[in-house]
C-alpha positions as a printed NumPy array, in Angstrom:
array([[ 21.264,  27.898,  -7.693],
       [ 19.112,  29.644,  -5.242],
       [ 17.211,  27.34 ,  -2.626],
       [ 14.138,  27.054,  -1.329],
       [ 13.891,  28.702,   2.652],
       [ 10.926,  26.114,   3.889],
       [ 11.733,  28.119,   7.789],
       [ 10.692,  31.026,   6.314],
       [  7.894,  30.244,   3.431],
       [  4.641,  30.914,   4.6  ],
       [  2.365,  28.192,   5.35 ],
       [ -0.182,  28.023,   2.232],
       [  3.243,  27.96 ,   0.479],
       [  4.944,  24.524,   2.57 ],
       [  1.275,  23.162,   2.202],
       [  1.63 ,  23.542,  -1.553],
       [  5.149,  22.274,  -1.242],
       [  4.05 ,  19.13 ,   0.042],
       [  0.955,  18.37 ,  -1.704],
       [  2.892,  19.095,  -4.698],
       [  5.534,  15.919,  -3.29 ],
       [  3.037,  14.148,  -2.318],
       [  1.034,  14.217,  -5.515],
       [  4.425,  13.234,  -6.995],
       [  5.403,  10.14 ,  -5.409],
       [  1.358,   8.859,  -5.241],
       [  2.07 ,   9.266,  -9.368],
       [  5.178,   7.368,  -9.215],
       [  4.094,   5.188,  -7.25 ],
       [  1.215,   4.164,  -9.48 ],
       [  3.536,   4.108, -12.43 ],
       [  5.435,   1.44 , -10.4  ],
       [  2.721,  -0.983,  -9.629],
       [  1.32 ,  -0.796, -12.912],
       [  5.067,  -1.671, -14.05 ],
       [  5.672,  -4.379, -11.6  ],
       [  1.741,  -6.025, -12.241],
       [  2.946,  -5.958, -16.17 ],
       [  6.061,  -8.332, -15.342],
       [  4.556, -10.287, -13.09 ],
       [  1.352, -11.047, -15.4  ],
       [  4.006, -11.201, -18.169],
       [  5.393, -13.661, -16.741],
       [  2.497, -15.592, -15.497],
       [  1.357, -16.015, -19.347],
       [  4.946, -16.89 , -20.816],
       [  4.777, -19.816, -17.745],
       [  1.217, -21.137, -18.562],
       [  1.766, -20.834, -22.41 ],
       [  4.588, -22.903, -21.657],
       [  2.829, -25.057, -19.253],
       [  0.195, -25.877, -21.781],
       [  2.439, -26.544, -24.575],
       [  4.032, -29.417, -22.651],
       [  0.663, -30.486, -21.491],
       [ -0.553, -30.647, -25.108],
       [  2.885, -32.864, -26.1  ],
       [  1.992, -35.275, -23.07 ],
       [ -1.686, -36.127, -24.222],
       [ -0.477, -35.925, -27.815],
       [  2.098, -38.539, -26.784],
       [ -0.882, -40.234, -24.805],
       [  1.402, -39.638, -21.659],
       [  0.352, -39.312, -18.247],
       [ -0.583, -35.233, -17.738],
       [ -0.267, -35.881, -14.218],
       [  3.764, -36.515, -14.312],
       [  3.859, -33.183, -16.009],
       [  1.467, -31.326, -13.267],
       [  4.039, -32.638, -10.67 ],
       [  7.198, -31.825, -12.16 ],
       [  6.213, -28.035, -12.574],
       [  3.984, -27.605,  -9.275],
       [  6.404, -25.548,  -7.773],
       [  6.914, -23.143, -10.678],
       [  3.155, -23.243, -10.828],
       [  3.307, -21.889,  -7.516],
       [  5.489, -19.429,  -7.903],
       [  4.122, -17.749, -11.172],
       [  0.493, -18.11 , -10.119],
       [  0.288, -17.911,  -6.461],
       [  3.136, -16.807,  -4.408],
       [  4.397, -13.624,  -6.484],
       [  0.917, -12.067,  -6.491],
       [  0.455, -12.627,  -3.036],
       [  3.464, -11.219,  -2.005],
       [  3.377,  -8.454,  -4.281],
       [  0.139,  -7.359,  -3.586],
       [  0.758,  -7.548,   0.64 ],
       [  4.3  ,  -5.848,  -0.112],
       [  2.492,  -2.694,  -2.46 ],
       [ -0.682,  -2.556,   0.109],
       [  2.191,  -1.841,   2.963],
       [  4.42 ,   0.103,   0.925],
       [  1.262,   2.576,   0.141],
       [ -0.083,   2.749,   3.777],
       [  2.798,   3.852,   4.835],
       [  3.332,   6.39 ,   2.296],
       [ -0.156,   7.5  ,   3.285],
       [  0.973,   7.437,   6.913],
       [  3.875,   9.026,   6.315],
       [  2.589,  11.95 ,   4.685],
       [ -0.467,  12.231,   6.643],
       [  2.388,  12.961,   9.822],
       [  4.358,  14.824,   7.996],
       [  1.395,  17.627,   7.026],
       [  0.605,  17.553,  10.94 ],
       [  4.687,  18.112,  11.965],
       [  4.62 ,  20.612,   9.239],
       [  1.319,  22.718,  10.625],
       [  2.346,  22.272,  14.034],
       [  5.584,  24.022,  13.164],
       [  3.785,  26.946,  10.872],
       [  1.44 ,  27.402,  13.399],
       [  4.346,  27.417,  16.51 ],
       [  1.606,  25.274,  18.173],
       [  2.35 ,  23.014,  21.044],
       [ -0.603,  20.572,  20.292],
       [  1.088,  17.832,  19.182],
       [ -1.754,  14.645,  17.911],
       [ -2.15 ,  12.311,  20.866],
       [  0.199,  10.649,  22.215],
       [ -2.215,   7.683,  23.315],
       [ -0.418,   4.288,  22.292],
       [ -4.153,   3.501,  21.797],
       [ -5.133,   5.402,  19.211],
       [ -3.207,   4.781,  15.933],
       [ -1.121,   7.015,  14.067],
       [ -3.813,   7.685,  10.969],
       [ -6.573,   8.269,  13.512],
       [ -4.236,  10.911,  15.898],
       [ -3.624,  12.876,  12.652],
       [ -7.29 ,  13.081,  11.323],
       [ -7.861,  14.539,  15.069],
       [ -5.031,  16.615,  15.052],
       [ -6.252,  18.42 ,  11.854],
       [-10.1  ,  18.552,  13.193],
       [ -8.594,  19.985,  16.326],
       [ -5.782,  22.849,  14.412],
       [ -6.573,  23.232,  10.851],
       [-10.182,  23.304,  11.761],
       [-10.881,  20.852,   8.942],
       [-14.014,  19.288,   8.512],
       [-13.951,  15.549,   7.646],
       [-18.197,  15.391,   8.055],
       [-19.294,  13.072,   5.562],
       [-15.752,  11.227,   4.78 ],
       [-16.441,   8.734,   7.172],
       [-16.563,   6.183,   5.035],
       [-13.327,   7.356,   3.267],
       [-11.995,   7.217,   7.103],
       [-13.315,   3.71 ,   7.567],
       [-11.736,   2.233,   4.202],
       [ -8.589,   3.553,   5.654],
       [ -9.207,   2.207,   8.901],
       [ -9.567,  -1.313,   7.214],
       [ -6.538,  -0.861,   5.233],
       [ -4.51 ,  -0.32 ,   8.453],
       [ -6.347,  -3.244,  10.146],
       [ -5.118,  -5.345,   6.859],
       [ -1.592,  -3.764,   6.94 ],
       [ -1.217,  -4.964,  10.35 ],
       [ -2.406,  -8.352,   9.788],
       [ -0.24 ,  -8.838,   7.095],
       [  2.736,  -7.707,   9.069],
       [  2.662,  -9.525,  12.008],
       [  1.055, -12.834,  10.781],
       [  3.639, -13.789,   8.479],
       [  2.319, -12.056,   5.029],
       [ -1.041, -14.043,   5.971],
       [ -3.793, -11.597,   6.558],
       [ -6.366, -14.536,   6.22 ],
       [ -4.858, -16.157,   9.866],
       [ -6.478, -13.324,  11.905],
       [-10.201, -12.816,  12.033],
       [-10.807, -10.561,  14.593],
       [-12.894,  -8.024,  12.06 ],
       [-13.9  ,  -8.665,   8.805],
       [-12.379,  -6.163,   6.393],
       [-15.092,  -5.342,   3.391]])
């Protein structure tokens, strides 16, 4: 089987190369949260059907509902609170740094094409999503006018991401900007 030569393909062709991976794993990607919310709100019903059933047996039994609340807090919990949480920190990190990733990898892969030494700033200041939009401004020549919104959504994510990272899954402990 013959390979592919990325050295030697030109650059429209390793820019088509990666959009065309990139495009892939934002599909798959997709395919598994929309797998993974399915379960989890699967789930969620089959608990609270459940739930209710036994409910409806206690009252039926004129029972105290309240015994019943008690005994399945936790799994209440669980099914209704924690798993959504978690999942939806763990899928909003998972996709920023996909976005990241490949956002980096199209500058590495221009800067290479293009044997340029401008590399995005190395400023420990600036993050990683913002030295790449420059970088591309700067070598591509790319005009982002009128994105800045787009830019600032992003911006929010990563201001989220990080939150969630370094405050224990708990984005809601830090309020240092509020995140629209």
């Amino acid at each position: 089987m013959r390979g592919i030569n990325i050295k030697k393909s030109t650059l429209v062709e390793r820019l088509q190369l990666h959009q065309t991976i990139f495009e892939y794993e934002i599909a798959s990607f997709r395919q598994y949260i929309i797998n993974i919310r399915q379960s989890i709100t699967k789930q969620q019903e089959e608990f609270n059907q459940l739930f209710e059933r036994i409910r409806e047996r206690e009252r039926d039994a004129e029972g105290d509902c309240g015994d019943v609340y008690e005994f399945y807090r936790e799994e209440d919990y669980l099914y209704n609170s924690f798993t959504s949480a978690s999942y939806n920190s763990s899928t909003l990190m998972s996709l920023y740094s996909l976005f990241k990733f490949n956002l980096m990898k199209l500058c590495s892969t221009l800067q290479e094409c293009l044997n340029s030494n401008m590399k995005p700033d190395g400023s420990k200041k600036t993050n990683e999503i913002e030295k790449s939009r420059k970088y591309l401004e700067l070598v591509a020549s790319i005009e982002f006018t009128g994105l800045e919104t787009i830019w600032e959504a992003i911006d929010n994510f990563r201001i989220l991401r990080n939150r969630i990272a370094h405050n224990n899954s708990k984005p809601w402990f830090v309020s240092s900007r509020i995140i629209k």
